[in-house]
N, C-alpha and C positions, 0 to 999 in steps of 0.2 A: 701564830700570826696568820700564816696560812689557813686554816682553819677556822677563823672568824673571818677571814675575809669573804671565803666561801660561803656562806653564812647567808653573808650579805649580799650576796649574790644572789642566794634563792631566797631572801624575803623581798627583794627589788622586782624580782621575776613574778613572786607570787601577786605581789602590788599589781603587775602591768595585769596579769590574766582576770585578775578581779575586775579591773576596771573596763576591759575590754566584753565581759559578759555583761557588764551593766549598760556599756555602752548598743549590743547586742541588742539587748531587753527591749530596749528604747526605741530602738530604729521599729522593732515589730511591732511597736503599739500604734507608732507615727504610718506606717505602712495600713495598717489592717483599719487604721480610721479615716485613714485621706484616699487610699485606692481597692480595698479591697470589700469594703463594705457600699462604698457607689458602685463599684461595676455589679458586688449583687443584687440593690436597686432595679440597675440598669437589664441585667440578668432577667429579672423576675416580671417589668416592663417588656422587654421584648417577648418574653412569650404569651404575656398575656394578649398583646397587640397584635401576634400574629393570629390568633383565635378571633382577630376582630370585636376584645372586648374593650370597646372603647373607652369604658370606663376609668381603663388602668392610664389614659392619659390626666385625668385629673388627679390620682393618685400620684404620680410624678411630679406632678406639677407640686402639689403640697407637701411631696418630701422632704427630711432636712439637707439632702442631696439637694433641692433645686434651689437652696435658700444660702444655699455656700456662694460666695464671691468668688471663688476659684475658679480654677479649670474647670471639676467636674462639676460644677454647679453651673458656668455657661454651657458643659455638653448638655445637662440635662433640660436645659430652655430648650435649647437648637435640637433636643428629639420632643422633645413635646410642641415644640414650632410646626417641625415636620410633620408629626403624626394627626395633628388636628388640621395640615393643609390635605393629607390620605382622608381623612374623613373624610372634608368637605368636597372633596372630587368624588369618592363614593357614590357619599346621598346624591350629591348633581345627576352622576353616572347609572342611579337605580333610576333617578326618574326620567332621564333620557329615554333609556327601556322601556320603560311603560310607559310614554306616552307615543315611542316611537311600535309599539305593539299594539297601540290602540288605534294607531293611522294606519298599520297593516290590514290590521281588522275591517277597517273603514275603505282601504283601498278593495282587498279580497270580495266584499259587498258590491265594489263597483265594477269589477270585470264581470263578475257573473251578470252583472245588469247588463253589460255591454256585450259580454255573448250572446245573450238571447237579443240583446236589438240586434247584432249584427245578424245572426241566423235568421231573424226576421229581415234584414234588406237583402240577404242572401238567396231567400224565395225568392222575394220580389225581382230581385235582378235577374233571377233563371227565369222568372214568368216573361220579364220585357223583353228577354234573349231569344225565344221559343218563338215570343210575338214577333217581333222584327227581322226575324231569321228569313233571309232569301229575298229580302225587300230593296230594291234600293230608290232614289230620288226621291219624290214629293211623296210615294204612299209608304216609304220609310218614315220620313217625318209626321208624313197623320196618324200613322200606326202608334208611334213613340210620344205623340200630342196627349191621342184619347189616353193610352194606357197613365203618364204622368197626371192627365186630367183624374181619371176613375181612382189610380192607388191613393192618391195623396189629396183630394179633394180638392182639386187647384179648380180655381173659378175661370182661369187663363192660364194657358200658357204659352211663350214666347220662344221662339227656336229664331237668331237672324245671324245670316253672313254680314262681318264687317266687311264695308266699302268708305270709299271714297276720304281715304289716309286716316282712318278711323274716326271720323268724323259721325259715323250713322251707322247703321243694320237695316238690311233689308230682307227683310221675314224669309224663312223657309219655311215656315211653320207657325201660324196666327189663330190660336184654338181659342176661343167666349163660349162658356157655358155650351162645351160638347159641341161647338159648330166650326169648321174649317173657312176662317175668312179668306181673302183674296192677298196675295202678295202685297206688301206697303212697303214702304219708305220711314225707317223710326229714327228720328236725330237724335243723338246721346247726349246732347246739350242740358243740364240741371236736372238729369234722371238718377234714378240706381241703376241705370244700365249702364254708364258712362263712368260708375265706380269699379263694378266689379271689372270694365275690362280694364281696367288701369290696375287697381290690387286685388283682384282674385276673388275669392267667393264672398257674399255676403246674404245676411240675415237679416229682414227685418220684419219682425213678425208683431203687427198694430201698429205701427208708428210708422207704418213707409211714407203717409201726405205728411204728418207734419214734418219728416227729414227732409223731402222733396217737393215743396209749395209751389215750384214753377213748373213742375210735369203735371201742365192741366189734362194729359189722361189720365192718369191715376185718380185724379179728382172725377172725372164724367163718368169712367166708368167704377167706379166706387171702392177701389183695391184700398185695401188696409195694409196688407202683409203679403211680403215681397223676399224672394230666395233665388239669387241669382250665381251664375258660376261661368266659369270661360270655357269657350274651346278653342284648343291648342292642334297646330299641325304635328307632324310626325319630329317636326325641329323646334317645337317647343314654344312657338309664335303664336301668339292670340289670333284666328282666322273667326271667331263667332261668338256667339254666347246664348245660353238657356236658362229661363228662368219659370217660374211656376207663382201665381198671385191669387189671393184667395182674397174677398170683399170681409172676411171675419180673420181671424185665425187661425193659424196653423197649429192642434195639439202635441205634435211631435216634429218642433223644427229644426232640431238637427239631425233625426233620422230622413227627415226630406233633404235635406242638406245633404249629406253622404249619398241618398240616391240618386239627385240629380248630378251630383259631382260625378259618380260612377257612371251613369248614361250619357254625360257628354262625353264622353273618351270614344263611344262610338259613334255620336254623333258626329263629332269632330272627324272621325276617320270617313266617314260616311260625305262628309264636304270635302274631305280630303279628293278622297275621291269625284268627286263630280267638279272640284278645280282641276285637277290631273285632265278631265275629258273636257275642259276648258284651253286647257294647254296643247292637246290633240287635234283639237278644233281650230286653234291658231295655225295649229302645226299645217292644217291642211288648207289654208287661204294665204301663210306669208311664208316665205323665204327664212328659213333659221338663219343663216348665214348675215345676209344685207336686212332683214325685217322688211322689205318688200312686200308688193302682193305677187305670191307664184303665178305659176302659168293658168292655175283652174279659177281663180279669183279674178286676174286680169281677164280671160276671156269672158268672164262675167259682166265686169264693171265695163266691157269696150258694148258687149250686146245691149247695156243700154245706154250706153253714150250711143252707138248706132240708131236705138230705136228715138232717140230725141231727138238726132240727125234726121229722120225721115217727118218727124213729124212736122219741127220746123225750117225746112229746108236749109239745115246751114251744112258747111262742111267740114268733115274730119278728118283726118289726117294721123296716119300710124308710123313713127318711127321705129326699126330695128336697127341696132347696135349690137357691134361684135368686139371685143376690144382686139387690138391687132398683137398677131405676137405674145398672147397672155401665155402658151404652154411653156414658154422658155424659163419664164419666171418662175411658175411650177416643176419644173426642171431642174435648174438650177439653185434656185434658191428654198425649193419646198412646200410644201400643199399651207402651214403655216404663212409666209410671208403671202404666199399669192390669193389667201383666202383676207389678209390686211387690203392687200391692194383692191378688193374687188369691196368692201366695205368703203374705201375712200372713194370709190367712183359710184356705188351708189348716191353718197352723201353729195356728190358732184353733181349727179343728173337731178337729184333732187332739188337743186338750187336753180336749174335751167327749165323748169318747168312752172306754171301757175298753180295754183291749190287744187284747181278743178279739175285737173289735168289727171292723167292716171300714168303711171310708170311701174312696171314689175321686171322683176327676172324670171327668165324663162328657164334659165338653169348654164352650169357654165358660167363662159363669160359671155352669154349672150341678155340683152336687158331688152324691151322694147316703153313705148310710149305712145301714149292717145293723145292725140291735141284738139278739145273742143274747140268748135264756134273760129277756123282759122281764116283770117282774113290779112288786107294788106298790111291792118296793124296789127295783128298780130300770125308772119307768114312762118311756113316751115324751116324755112331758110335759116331765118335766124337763130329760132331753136336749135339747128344741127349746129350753125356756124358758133352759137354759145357753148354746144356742148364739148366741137371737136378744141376748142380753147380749154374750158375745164380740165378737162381729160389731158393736155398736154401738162399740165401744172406739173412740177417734179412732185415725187412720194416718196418721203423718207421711211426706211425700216428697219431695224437692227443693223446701222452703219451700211446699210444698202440702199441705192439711190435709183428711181427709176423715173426715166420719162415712158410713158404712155401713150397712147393713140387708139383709134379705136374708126374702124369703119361703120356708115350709115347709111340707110336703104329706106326710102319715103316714098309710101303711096298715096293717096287722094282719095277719097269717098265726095262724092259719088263719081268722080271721074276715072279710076281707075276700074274700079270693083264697086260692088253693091252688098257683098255678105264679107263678114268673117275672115273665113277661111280664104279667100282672095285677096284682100288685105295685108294682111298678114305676109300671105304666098309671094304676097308682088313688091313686098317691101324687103325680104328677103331675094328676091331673086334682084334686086335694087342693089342692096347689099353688099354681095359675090360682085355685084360690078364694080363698085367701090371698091372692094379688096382687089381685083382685077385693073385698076387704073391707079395702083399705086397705095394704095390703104391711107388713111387720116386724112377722107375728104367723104363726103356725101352723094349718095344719087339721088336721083326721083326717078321710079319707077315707068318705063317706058314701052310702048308694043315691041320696036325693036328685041328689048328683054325676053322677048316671049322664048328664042330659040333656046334658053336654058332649059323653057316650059318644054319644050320640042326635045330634047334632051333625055329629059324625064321617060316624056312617050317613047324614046327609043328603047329605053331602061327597061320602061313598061312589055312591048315587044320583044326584047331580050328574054323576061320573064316569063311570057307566054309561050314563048318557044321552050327554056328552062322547064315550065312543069311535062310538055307532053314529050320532048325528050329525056326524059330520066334524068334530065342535072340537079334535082334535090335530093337533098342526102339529111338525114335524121341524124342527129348526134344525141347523146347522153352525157348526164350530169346525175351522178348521186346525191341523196339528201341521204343524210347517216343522222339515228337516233344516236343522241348521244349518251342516253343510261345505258349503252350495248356497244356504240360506238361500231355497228353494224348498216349496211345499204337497209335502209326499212321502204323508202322508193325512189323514182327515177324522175328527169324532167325531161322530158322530150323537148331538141329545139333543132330548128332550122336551119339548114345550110347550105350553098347554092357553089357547086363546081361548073363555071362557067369553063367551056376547053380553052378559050383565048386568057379571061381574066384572073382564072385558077380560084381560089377559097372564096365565093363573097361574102361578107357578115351580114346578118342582120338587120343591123342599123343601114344597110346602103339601098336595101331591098324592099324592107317590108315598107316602110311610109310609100313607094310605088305601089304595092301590092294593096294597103288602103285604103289609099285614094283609087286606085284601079277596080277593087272588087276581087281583085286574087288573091285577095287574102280568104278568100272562102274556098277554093279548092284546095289551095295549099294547106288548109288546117285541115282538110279531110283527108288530103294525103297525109300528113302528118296522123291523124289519129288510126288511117288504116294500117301505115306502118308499124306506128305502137302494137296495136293489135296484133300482129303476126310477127313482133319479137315476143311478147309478152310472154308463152307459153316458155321459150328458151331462157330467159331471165328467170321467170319463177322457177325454173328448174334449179338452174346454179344458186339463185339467191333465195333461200327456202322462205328466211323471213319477210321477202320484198310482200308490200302492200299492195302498192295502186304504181303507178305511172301516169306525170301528170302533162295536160298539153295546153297548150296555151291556146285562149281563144280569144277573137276579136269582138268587137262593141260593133265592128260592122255584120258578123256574122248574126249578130242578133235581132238582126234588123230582118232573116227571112223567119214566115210565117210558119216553116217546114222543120226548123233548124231540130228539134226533138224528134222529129223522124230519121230525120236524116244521119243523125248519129248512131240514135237505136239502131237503125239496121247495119249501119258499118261494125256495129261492137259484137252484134248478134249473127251477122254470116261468120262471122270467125271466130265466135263462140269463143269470147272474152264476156264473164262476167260483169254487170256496168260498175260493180263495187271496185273491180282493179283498175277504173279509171278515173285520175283526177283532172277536172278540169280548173284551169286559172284562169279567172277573169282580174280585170284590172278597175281602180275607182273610178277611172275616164265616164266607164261607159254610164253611168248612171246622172251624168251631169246634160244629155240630152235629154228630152223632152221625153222622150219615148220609154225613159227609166220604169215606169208601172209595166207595160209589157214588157222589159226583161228582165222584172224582178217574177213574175209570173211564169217566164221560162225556166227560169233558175230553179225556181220550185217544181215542175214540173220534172225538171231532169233532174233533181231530189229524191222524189219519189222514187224514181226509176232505181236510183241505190245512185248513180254516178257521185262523188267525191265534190265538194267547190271548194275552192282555193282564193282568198284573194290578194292578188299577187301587189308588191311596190306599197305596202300601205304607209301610208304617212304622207305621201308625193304627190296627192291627187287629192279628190274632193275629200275624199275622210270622212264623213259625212257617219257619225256612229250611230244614228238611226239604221241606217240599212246592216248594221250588225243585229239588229234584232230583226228587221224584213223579211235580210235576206239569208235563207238555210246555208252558211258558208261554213266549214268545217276545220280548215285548216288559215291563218291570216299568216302572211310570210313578209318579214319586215327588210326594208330597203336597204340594200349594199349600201346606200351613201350613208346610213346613220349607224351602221356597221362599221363599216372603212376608219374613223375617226373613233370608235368606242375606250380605247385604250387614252387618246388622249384629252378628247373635247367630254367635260362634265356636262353640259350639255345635252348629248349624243347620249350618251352612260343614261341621263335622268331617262330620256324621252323611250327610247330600248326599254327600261326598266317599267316605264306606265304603259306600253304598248304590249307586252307580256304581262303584266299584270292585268291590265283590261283586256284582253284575251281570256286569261282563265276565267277572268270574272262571269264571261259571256260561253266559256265551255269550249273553247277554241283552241286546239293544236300549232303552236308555234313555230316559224321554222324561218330563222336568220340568213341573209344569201347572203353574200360575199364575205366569207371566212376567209382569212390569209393568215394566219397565225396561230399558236396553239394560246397565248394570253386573251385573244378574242377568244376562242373557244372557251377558256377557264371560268369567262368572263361568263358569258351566255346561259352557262353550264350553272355556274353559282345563281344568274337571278331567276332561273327554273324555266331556261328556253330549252324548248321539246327538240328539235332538228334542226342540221344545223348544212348548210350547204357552202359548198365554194374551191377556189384553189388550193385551199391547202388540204383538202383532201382528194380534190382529182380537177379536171377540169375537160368539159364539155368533149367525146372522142365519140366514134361510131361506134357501133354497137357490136362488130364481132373483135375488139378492141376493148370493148369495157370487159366482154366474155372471157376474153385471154388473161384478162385481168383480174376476174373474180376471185379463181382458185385462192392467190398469193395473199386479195383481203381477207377473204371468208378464214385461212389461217391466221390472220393476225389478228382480227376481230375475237377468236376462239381465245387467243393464248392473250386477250386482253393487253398487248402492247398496240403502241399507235403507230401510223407510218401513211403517209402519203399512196392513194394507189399510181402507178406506171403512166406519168403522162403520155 
C-alpha cells in the first residue's frame, strides 16, 4: 500500500516537471518574438544612424517592428519621428554654414576694401594735419578750405559758426571755385544745413536741389551734391558745421564723408578755441561777478559820453557808490553770501538808471555811473535819491536778512571838472564826505572837498621826503616752479617805513606816487636795489632766474626810460636776462600804447624779461599778445582766490593757461593760499605758482635766512611753507 502510493507520488511530480518545461518553452518563444527580436531592429538602427546613414530610417520605418500595434511598434514610430526631425535640422544646419561661409567670404572682400580706403583717408588726413599745423583763426580755416576744396574736388566749401539760438551760420570760411569769399550771414531755414545740425552727417550726392527747392543758393550757384557734417564743442554741443558741394558729383562719397567728419573735430576745436578768446575778451570789458562793464570799459564808454558832452554842450554827471558796511557781511557771513548781495544791488542800480546811461563796477563794493544829457527833468538828485531807496530794500539769503545802504559822491561836468580823471576824483572825494556825515545819503562834490585833495599833497610830501631819506624798503615774494617746487624767481615790491606811521602798504602810497610822478624814481630805486641783492640771491638760490619789478604806465611815458634802466642794471653788472619786468593791461588803454609797445620791444632786445602782470582785470585786449614780446602772463589772485569753488573761475584759469601756451608764454598764478589751489594749477599745466601759502612778501636778508631750510626741503621733495 505504501508502495503504490509512493508511486503515485513520483508520476504526479513527473506530471508537474513536464508541464512546467512546456510551459518554459513557451514563455522563450513569446520573449524572443515580442522583445528580443525589436530591440535587435532597434540595435542594428541605431548604429546605422549614428554613421549618419540615413537611410536606415526608412528601413525602420518598413519593418515588421514598425507595423506592430504595440509597445514596440509605437517605440519604433517615436525613433523614426525623431531621427527624420535630426535629419532635417541637419540639412538646415549644412546650409546655414555655407551660406554663412559665403557672407564671410563677402564680408573678408569688404575689409580689405575698407583698409585701403581708410589708409587712403589716413594720408590725406596726415597731409591736412602738416597743412594746418601752427595756423590758427581765418588762415586756419582758408588753409583747411583750399586743401578740402583741392583733395575732394569740392566746387564750394562751407565752414560757419552757429549763432543766433541756431537759427543761421555765419561763415568762417566761404571757398567758390578756389577763391576766399567775404564773411556772410547763411539762414538754415529749407537748407541741408539745417538738417545736419539737427541729426548729424549727411550725404547728398545729385539730388541736393531736388531735396531742397527753397535753398535758392544751391539753385544760383549750381550745386548738385552736398556732404555736410557738425561741429561739436569739447561737451559735445553743435557750435558749427562744414560742408563740401560740388556742381556734378562726388566719385567717392562716403570717403568724402569720413574726411570731412575727421577734419571737423579740429575745426571744431579750432572755434573752440577762438570762442574761449571770446570769453577772455568779455572777461576783460565786464565784471564776472555783476556782468557789468569793469573799470576799463566804463572809462571808455564815460570818454565818449564826455566827448558828446563837449560837442553838444549838455552836461554830465558821474556818480560813485560805495555800499556802507559791505566787509561785515563778508565777514561774517562769507565771500559767498556777500558776493549774492552785491549781484542784487547791481540788478538795483540797474533799474535806477535810463538805457543810455552807463553803470559799472569798479571792483569791491564800489560801483559808479554816467548820467547823460542831465537836466531839471531829469536831475542827479533823483538818481541818488532812487538809488539810496533801492539799496535799502531788505536781501534775503540763506535764512540771512540784510538791509543795506550805501554812500554817494556826485560831480558835474562841466562844472566841477572837464577830464576823466577829475571826475571821477571829485566824486569820490564827494563820496568819503557822505561816509563822513553819516553814510546812506549823497553828496555833490564841492571846492570846500578840496582839503581831502590837500591831504593827498601832504601824503605826496610825506613821500618825497620817504625816498631821499631812506624809508623804502624792498621786500620779496617767491614764485616757486612748481615741476621742482623750487624759488625759480623773485618779485620785488614796495614798502614805505614811515618813523611816525610804521609799515605803509602799497595800496596807500603808490596811486600818490602816480598821480605825483614818484612813481618813477621809486621804481628805479626799486630796480637798483634788485640789482645789488641779486648777486646774493643767485648765490643761495642756484636755480633763481630773473627777479621781477614792477613798472608803471607812467614811467613809460619818459623818452629815456631804456637808457635809464640799461645803465642801472649795467653799473652793477646785473645781466639784463636776470631782470623781469611787469607791466600791467592799463597801460596800453592810453593813446600813447604804439610808443610803449615799441619800448617794450626795445627793452626785449636788450634780453630784459616782460611779465604781464593781473591779466584778465584790465583791457585784455589779446592782440597785444602777439604785439607785444611778453614772456611770462601771470594770472590774477581774484580768479585764483575762488578756483576751488566758483566753475566759473576753474573755466576762465583753465583758457587763460591754455591761451598762454598756445601763444608760448610762462604762466604764473598769484595768490596761492592752499595746497588744493596748487593741485589744482599744477593739473591744468600752470608753470609757477606764487603766494601765501608758500611765503609771503619779507625783506631780503629775511628771505636769505630763509633759504638754507627751502633749498633742503625743495631737495628731499617734501612741501612746507618758507618762515613767515
Amino acid at each position: 500500500m505504501a508502495a503504490a502510493a509512493l508511486k503515485t507520488v513520483y508520476i504526479v511530480a513527473l506530471i508537474g516537471c513536464l508541464s512546467l518545461l512546456l510551459e518554459l518553452v513557451f514563455l522563450f518563444r513569446v520573449l524572443r518574438q515580442q522583445v528580443l527580436e525589436p530591440i535587435a531592429v532597434f540595435d542594428g538602427f541605431a548604429r546605422r544612424f549614428a554613421a549618419r546613414d540615413f537611410a536606415s530610417i526608412g528601413d525602420l520605418a518598413a519593418s515588421s517592428v514598425a507595423i506592430r500595434r504595440d509597445e514596440m511598434g509605437a517605440l519604433a514610430l517615436a525613433m523614426t519621428g525623431m531621427a527624420r526631425s535630426i535629419e532635417t535640422y541637419e540639412t538646415r544646419l549644412k546650409n546655414i554654414v555655407a551660406q554663412r561661409t559665403e557672407e564671410l567670404d563677402k564680408a573678408n572682400l569688404v575689409l580689405q576694401q575698407e583698409s585701403s580706403q581708410r589708409k587712403h583717408i589716413t594720408n590725406m588726413l596726415q597731409v591736412i594735419a602738416k597743412e594746418v599745423s601752427g595756423l590758427q583763426g581765418e588762415q586756419f580755416f582758408y588753409t583747411l578750405s583750399k586743401f578740402l576744396t583741392q583733395s575732394l574736388g569740392a566746387d564750394m566749401v562751407f565752414i560757419g559758426r552757429l549763432i543766433e539760438h541756431g537759427s543761421g551760420v555765419q561763415t568762417l570760411a566761404l571757398m567758390i571755385d578756389g577763391e576766399l569769399l567775404e564773411s556772410a550771414y547763411y539762414p538754415l531755414g529749407g537748407t541741408p544745413c539745417e538738417i545736419v545740425i539737427e541729426s548729424g552727417s549727411q550725404v547728398y550726392n545729385g539730388n541736393v536741389q531736388r531735396l531742397f527747392p527753397d535753398d535758392q543758393e544751391l539753385v544760383d550757384l549750381g550745386m548738385r551734391s552736398y556732404i555736410g557734417t557738425q561741429m561739436l564743442d569739447s561737451r559735445g554741443e553743435v557750435v558749427g558745421h562744414l560742408a563740401v558741394l560740388s556742381r556734378g558729383t562726388f566719385d567717392q562719397p562716403e570717403t568724402a564723408g569720413l574726411i570731412i567728419d575727421s577734419v571737423s573735430a579740429r575745426a571744431a576745436y579750432e572755434l573752440d578755441r577762438q570762442l574761449t578768446e571770446e570769453v577772455i575778451l568779455r572777461q576783460a570789458t565786464t565784471d564776472s561777478l555783476t556782468n557789468l562793464p569793469n573799470r576799463a570799459a566804463f572809462m571808455e564808454r564815460l570818454q565818449h559820453l564826455l566827448y558828446q558832452a563837449e560837442r553838444s554842450g549838455e552836461r554830465l554827471a558821474v556818480i560813485f557808490i560805495d555800499v556802507d558796511n559791505f566787509k561785515l557781511v563778508n565777514d561774517q557771513h562769507g565771500h559767498a553770501v556777500g558776493d549774492y548781495v552785491l549781484t542784487v544791488i547791481a540788478k538795483r542800480l540797474i533799474r535806477c538808471v535810463r538805457k543810455n546811461d552807463i553803470i559799472g563796477r569798479l571792483g569791491g563794493d564800489e560801483f559808479i555811473v554816467a548820467l547823460s544829457d542831465v537836466s531839471d527833468a531829469y536831475a542827479p538828485e533823483q538818481v541818488a535819491r532812487n538809488i539810496l531807496r533801492e539799496i535799502t530794500h531788505e536781501i534775503s539769503k540763506e535764512n540771512n536778512r540784510f538791509t543795506m545802504s550805501c554812500s554817494i559822491g556826485i560831480s558835474i561836468y562841466p562844472d566841477d571838472a572837464q577830464v576823466i580823471d577829475s571826475l571821477i576824483n571829485h566824486a569820490d572825494v564827494a563820496m568819503y564826505r557822505a561816509k563822513e556825515s553819516g553814510r546812506n545819503n549823497y553828496q555833490f562834490f564841492k571846492a570846500s572837498m578840496k582839503e581831502d585833495i590837500e591831504n593827498s599833497s601832504r601824503l605826496e610830501m610825506a613821500l618825497r621826503k620817504a625816498i631821499s631819506n631812506g624809508e623804502l624798503e624792498v621786500y620779496y615774494q617767491p614764485i616757486i616752479l612748481l615741476a621742482s617746487k623750487r624759488i625759480y624767481k623773485l618779485e620785488a615790491l614796495l614798502r614805505w617805513r614811515h618813523p611816525e606811521m610804521g609799515l605803509v602798504m602799497p595800496d596807500q602810497f603808490i596811486p600818490v606816487a602816480e598821480r605825483s610822478g614818484l612813481i618813477v624814481p621809486m621804481s628805479e630805486f626799486v630796480l637798483a636795489q634788485v640789482c645789488d641783492d641779486y648777486p646774493r640771491f643767485k648765490q643761495r638760490f642756484t636755480g633763481l632766474e630773473s627777479i621781477s619789478v614792477n613798472f608803471s604806465a607812467r614811467q613809460f611815458r619818459n623818452e629815456d626810460l631804456v637808457s635809464r634802466v640799461l645803465a642801472i642794471v649795467s653799473e652793477r653788472g646785473v645781466r639784463c636776462q636776470s631782470v623781469e619786468i611787469e607791466i600791467t593791461e592799463n597801460m596800453f588803454i592810453e593813446d600813447h600804447d604804439l610808443a610803449t609797445i615799441q619800448t617794450l620791444h626795445e627793452l626785449s632786445n636788450l634780453g630784459f624779461r616782460l611779465a604781464l602782470d593781473d591779466f584778465g582785470t584790465g583791457y585784455s585786449s589779446l592782440g597785444y599778445l602777439k604785439k607785444v614780446p611778453i614772456d611770462t602772463l601771470k594770472i590774477d589772485r581774484s580768479f585764483v582766490r575762488d578756483l576751488t569753488e566758483e566753475p566759473d573761475d576753474l573755466a576762465l584759469v583753465c583758457s587763460i593757461i591754455e591761451l598762454a601756451h598756445s601763444f608760448r608764454l610762462a604762466v604764473i598764478a598769484e595768490g596761492v593760499e592752499s595746497q588744493l589751489q596748487e593741485d589744482i594749477l599744477r593739473k591744468e599745466g600752470c608753470d609757477f605758482v606764487q603766494g601765501y601759502h608758500y611765503a609771503c612778501p619779507m625783506p631780503a636778508e629775511k628771505l636769505l635766512a630763509s633759504a638754507f631750510a627751502w633749498c633742503e626741503l625743495g631737495a628731499s621733495g617734501e612741501t612746507e611753507r618758507l618762515p613767515s
